[in-house]
Rosetta silent file (secondary structure, phi, psi, omega in degrees, C-alpha in Angstrom):
SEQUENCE: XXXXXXXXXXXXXXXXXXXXXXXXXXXXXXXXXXXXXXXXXXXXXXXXXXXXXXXXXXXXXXXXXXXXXXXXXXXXXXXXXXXXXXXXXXXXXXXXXXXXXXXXXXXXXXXXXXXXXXXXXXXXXXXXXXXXXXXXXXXXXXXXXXXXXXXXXXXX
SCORE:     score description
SCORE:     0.000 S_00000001
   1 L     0.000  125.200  147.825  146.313  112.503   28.438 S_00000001
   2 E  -112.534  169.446  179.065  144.752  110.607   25.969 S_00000001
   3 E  -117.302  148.777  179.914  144.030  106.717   25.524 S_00000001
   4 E  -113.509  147.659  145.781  144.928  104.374   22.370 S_00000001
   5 E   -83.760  144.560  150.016  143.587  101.000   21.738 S_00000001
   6 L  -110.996 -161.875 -109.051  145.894   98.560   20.252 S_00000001
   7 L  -136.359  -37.567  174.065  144.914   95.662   18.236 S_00000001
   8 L   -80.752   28.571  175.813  145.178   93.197   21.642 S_00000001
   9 L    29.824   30.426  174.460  142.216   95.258   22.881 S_00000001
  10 L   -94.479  106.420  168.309  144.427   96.179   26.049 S_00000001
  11 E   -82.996  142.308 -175.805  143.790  100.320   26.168 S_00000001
  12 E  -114.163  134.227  164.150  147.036  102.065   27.297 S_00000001
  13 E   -98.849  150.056 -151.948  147.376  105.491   28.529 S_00000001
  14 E  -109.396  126.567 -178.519  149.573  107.804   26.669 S_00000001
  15 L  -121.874  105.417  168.536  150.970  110.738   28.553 S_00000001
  16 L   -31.196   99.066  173.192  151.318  113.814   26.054 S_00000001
  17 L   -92.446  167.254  150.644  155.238  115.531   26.546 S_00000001
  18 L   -81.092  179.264  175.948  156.899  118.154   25.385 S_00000001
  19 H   -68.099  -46.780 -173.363  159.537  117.685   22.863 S_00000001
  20 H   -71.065  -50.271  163.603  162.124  118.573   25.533 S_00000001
  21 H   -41.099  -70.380  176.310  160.665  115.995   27.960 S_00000001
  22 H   -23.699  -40.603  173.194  160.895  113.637   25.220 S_00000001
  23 L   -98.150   10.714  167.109  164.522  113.973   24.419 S_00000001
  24 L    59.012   33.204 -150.670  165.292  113.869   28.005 S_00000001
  25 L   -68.962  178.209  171.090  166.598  117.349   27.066 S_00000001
  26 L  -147.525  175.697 -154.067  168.696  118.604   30.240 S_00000001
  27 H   -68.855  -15.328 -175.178  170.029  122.576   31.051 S_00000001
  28 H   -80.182  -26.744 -131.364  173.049  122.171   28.537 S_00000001
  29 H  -128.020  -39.572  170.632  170.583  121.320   25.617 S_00000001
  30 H   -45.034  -63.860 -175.576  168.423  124.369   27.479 S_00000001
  31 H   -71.254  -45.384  174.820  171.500  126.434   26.846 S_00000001
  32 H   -75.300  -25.920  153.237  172.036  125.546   23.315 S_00000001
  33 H   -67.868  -28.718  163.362  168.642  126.612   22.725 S_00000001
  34 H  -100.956   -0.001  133.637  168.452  130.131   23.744 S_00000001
  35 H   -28.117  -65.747 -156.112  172.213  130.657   21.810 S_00000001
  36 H   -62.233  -26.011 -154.251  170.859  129.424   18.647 S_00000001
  37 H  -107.934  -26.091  167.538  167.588  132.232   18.909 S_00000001
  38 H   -47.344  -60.582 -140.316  170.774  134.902   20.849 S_00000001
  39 H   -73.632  -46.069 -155.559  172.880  134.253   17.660 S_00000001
  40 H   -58.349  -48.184 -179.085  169.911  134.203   15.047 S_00000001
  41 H   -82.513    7.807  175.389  168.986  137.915   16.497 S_00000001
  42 H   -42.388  -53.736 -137.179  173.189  138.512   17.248 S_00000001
  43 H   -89.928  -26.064  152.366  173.595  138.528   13.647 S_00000001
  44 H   -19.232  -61.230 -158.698  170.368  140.700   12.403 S_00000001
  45 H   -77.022  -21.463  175.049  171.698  143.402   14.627 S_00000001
  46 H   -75.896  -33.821  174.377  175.560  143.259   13.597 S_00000001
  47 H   -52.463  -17.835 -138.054  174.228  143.374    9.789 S_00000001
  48 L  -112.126  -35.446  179.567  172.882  146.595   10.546 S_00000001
  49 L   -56.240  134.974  145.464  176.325  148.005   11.841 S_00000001
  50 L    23.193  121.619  178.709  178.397  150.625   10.265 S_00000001
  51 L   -78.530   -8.824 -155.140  180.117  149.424    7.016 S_00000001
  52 L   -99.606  -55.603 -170.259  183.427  150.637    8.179 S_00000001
  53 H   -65.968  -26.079 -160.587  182.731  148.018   11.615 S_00000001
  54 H   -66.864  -36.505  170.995  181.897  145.078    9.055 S_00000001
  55 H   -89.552  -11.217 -168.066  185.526  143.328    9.480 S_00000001
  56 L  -112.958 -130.558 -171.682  186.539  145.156   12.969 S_00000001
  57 H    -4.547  -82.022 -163.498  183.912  145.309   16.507 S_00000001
  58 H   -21.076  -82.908 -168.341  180.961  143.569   14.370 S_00000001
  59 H   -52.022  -63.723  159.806  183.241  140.443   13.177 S_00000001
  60 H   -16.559  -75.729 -171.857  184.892  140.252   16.951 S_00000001
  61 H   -81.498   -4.747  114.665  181.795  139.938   18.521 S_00000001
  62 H    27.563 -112.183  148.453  180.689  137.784   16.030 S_00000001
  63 H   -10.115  -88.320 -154.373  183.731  135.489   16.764 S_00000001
  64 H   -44.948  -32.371  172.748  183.113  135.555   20.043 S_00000001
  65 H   -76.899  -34.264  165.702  179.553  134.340   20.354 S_00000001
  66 H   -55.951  -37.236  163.308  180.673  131.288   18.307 S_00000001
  67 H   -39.545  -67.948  169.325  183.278  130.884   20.435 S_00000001
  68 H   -52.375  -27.259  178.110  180.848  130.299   22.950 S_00000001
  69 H   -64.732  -31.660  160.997  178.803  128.375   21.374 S_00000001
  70 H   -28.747  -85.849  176.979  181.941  126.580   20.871 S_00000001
  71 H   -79.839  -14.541  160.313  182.749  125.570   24.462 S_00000001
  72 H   -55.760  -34.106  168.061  179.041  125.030   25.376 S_00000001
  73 H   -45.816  -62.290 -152.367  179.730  122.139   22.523 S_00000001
  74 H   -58.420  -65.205 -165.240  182.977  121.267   24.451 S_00000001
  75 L   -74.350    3.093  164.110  181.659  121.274   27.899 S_00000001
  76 L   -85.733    6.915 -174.398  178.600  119.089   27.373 S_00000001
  77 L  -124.256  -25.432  175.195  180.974  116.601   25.790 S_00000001
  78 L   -55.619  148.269 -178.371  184.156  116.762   28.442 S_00000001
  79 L   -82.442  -64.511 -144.288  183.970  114.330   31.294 S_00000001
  80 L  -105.431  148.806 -164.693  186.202  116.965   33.606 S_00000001
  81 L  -104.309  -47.158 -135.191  184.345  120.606   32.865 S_00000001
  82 H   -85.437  -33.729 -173.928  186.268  123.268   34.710 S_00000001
  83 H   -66.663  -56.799 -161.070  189.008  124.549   32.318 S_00000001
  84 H   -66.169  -48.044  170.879  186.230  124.371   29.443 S_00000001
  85 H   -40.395  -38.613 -157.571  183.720  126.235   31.834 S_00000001
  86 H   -71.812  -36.032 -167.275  186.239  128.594   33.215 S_00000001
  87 H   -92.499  -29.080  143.442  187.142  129.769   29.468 S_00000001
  88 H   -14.927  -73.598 -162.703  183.191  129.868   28.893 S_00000001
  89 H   -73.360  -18.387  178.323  182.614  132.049   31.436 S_00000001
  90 H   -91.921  -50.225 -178.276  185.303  134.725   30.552 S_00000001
  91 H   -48.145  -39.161  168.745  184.333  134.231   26.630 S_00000001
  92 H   -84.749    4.895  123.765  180.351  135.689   27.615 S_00000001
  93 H   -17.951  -65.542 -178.820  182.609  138.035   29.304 S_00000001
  94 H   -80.573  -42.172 -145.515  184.137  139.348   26.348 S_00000001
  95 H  -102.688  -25.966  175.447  181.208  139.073   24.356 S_00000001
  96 H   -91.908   -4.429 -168.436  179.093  141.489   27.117 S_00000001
  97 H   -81.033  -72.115  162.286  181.738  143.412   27.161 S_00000001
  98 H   -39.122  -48.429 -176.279  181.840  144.087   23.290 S_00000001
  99 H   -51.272  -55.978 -158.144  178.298  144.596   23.407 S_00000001
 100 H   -61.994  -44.510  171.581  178.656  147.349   25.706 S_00000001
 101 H   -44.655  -43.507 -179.692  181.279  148.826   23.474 S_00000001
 102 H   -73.739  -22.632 -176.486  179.147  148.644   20.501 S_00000001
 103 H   -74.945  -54.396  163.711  176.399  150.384   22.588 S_00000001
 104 H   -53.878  -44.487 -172.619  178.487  153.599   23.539 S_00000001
 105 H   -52.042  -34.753 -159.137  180.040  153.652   20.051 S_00000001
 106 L    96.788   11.827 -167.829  176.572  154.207   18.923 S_00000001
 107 H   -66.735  -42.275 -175.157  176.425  151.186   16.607 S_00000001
 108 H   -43.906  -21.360 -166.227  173.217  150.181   17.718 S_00000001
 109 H   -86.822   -3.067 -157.739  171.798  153.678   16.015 S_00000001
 110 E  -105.876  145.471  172.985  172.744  151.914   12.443 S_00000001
 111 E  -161.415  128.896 -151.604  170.268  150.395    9.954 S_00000001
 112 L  -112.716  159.813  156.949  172.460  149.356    7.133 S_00000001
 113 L   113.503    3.733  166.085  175.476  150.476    7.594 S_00000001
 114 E  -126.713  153.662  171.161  173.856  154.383    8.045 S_00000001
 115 E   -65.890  130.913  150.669  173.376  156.506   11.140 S_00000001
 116 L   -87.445 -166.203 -157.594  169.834  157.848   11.819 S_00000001
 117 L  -154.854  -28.695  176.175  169.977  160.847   13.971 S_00000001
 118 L   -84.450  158.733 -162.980  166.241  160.990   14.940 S_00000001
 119 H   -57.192  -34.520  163.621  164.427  160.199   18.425 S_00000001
 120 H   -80.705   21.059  175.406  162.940  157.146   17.015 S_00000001
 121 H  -122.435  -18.281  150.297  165.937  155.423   15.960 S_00000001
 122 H   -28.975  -64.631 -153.171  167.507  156.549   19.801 S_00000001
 123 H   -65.713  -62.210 -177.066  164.396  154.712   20.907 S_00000001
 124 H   -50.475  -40.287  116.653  164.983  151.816   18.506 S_00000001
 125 H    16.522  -96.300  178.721  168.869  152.141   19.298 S_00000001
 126 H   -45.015  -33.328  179.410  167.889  151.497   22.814 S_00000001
 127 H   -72.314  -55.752  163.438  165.564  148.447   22.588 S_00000001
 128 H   -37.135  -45.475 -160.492  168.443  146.539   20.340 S_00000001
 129 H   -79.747  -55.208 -168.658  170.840  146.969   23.068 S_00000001
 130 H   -72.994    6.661 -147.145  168.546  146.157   25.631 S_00000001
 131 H  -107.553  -60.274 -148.290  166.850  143.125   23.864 S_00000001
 132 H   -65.733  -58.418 -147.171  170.628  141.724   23.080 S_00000001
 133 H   -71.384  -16.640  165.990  171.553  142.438   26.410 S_00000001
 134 H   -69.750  -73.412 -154.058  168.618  140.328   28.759 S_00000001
 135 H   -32.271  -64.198 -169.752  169.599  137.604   26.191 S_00000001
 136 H   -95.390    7.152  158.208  172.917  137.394   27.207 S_00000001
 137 H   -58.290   -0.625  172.412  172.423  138.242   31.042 S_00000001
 138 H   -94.618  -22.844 -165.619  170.047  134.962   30.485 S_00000001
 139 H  -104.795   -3.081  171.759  172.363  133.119   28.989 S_00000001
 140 H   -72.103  -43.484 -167.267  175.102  134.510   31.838 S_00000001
 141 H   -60.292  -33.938 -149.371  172.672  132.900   34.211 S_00000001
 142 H   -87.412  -22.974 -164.586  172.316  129.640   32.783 S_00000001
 143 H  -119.459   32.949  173.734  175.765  129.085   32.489 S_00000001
 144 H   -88.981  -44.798  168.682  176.468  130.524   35.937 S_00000001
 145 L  -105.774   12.791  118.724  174.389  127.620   37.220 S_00000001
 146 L   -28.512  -60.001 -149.675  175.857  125.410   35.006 S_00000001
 147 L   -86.810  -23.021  174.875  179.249  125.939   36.548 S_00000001
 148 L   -60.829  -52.382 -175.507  177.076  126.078   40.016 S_00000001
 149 H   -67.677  -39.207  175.362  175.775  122.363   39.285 S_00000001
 150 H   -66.525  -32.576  160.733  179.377  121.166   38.521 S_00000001
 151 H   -70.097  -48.078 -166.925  180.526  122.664   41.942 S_00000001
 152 H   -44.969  -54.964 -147.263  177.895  120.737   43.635 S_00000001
 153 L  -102.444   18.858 -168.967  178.416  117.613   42.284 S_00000001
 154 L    30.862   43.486  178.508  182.079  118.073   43.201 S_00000001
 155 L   -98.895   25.797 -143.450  183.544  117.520   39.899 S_00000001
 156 L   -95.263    0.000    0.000  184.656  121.360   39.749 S_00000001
């Protein structure tokens, strides 16, 4: 807290927010913030895939996290929610889904666009996958209680 004078020599207290208090942000706004920092390190780790992968897997999942980002747009702007939620929630399906796929394939092993073969790019390998993968089990949760809040409030 700090206090300002103003110029009528009435001191006011000021009470110091965050930015998201400020904007009134609310969990949709929440949600578009950890996408945008998913997607910034999405797309690091898909540069890195296999050049043969640059138009097929990579470019899917890709696709797909824009999708989502896509209907997170839609359903913060729809009055009735459930269709756009419902195809949310299968699109971060598909997109953990992919993930997983790129993780057996071995893509994750790529720095790019070639295979290492040694134990520290296993280890590094491993850390990608799991780093993408809390992201979007975080971002499953959020929009798991999204879809939670919308049942509540019986608009589902």
């Amino acid at each position: 807290m700090r206090t300002a004078t103003w110029v009528c020599a009435r001191p006011v207290t000021l009470i110091e927010t965050s930015d998201s208090e400020a904007m009134g942000i609310h969990s949709e706004a929440g949600l578009n913030r950890k996408f945008v920092e998913f997607a910034k390190l999405l797309n690091i780790y898909l540069n890195h895939f296999p050049k043969h992968e640059k138009y097929a897997l990579a470019n899917r999942i890709r696709n797909t996290a824009y999708e989502i980002y896509d209907f997170i747009t839609e359903g913060q702007k729809r009055y009735h929610k459930k269709t756009t939620l419902s195809a949310l929630d299968i699109a971060h399906e598909k997109l953990r889904m992919q993930l997983h796929l790129a993780n057996e394939l071995g893509y994750f092993e790529f720095s790019d666009g070639k295979k290492h073969d040694d134990e520290r790019w296993e280890d590094t390998a491993a850390h990608r996958y799991l780093t993408i993968n809390k992201m979007v089990d975080e971002l499953g949760r959020m929009i798991g209680g999204w879809i939670q809040k919308i049942k509540e409030d019986n608009r589902w």
